[in-house]
C-alpha positions as CSV (number, residue, x, y, z in Angstrom):
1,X,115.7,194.1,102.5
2,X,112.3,193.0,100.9
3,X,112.2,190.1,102.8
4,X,112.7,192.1,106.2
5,X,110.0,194.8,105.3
6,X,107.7,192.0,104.4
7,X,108.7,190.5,107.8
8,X,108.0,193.6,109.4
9,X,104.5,194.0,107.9
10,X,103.4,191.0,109.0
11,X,104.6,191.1,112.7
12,X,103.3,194.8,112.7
13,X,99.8,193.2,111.6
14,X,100.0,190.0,113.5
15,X,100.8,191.8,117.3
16,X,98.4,194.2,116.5
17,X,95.6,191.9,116.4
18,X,96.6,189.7,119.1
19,X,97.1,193.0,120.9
20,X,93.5,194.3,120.1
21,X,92.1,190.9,120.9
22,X,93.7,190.8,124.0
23,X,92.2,194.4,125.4
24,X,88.6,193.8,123.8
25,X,88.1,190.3,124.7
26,X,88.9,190.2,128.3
27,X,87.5,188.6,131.0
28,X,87.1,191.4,133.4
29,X,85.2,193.2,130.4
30,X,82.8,190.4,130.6
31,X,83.3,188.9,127.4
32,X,81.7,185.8,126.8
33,X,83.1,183.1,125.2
34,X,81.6,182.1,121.7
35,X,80.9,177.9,122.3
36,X,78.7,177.7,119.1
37,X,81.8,177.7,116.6
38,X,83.3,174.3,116.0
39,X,84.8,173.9,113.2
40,X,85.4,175.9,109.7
41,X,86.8,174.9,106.5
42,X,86.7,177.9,105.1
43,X,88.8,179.4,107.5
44,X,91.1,176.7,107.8
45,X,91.8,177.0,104.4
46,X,92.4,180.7,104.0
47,X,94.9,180.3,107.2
48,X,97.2,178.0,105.3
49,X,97.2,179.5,101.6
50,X,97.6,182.8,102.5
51,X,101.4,181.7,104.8
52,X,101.6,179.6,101.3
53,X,101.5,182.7,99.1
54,X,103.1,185.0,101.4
55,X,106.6,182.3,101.7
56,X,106.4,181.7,97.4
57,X,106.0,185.9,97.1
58,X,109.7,186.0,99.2
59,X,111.5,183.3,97.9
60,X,111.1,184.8,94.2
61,X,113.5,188.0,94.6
62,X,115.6,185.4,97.6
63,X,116.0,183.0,94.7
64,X,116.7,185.4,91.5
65,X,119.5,187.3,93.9
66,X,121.1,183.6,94.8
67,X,121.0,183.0,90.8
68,X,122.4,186.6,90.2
69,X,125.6,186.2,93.1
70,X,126.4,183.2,91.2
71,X,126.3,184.5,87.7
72,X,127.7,187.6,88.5
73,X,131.4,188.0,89.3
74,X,130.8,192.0,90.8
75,X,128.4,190.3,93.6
76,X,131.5,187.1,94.4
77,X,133.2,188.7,98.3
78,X,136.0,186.5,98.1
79,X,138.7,186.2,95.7
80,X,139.2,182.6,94.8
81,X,142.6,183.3,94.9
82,X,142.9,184.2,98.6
83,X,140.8,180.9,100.1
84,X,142.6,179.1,102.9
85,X,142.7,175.8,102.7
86,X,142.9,173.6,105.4
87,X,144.1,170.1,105.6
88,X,142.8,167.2,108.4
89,X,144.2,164.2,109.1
90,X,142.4,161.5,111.2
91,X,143.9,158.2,112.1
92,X,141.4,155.7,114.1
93,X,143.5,152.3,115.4
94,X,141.5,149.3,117.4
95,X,144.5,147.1,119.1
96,X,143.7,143.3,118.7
97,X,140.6,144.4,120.4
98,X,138.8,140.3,120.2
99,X,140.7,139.4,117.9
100,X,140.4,142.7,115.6
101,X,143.2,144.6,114.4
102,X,142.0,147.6,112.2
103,X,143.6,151.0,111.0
104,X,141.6,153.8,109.3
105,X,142.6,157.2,107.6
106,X,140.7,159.5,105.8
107,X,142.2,159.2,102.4
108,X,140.9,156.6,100.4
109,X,144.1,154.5,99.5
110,X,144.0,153.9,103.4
111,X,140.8,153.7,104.1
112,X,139.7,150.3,105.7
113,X,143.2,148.7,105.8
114,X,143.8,146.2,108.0
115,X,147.2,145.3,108.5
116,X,148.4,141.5,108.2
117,X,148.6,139.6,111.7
């Protein structure tokens, strides 16, 4: 639920800009664009440390609660006891196709056998 308020936050301050930027800096106000601003390192900068710190500041509590499920038998949802297992079996045959007569399974022992011609 951090992660989600955090989330939140951001959105909340995000569209609120973009909102305000949108109402003050349009064209039938008059505005007038700004064509003296070309570049800014400084800014550039800021715009991708501060997503930097903001994604290392949520995965700290993300990552301790992942260590904490798996160390922790009270946070495990499913019994190992009552998993379902579920068994596949694949079977892939080319007929003499040129000269190529091949049979494949899944299982290993199998696996790649060509039969004798």
């Amino acid at each position: 639920m951090e992660v989600f308020w955090i989330c939140v936050g951001i959105a909340v301050v995000v569209f609120g800009v973009m909102i305000y930027a949108l109402v003050k800096f349009r064209r039938s106000q008059g505005a007038i664009p700004d064509t003296t601003l070309l570049h800014s390192t400084t800014v550039e900068i800021v715009w991708t440390v501060i997503p930097a710190v903001i994604l290392v500041v949520m995965a700290i509590p993300a990552a301790n609660v992942i260590l904490m499920m798996e160390d922790n038998a009270q946070f495990r949802t499913v019994d190992p006891g009552h998993c379902l297992s579920v068994e596949v079996a694949v079977y892939q045959y080319m007929d003499a196709a040129e000269g190529v007569d091949f049979f494949s399974t899944l299982a290993r022992a199998n696996s790649n056998f060509a039969p004798p011609s």
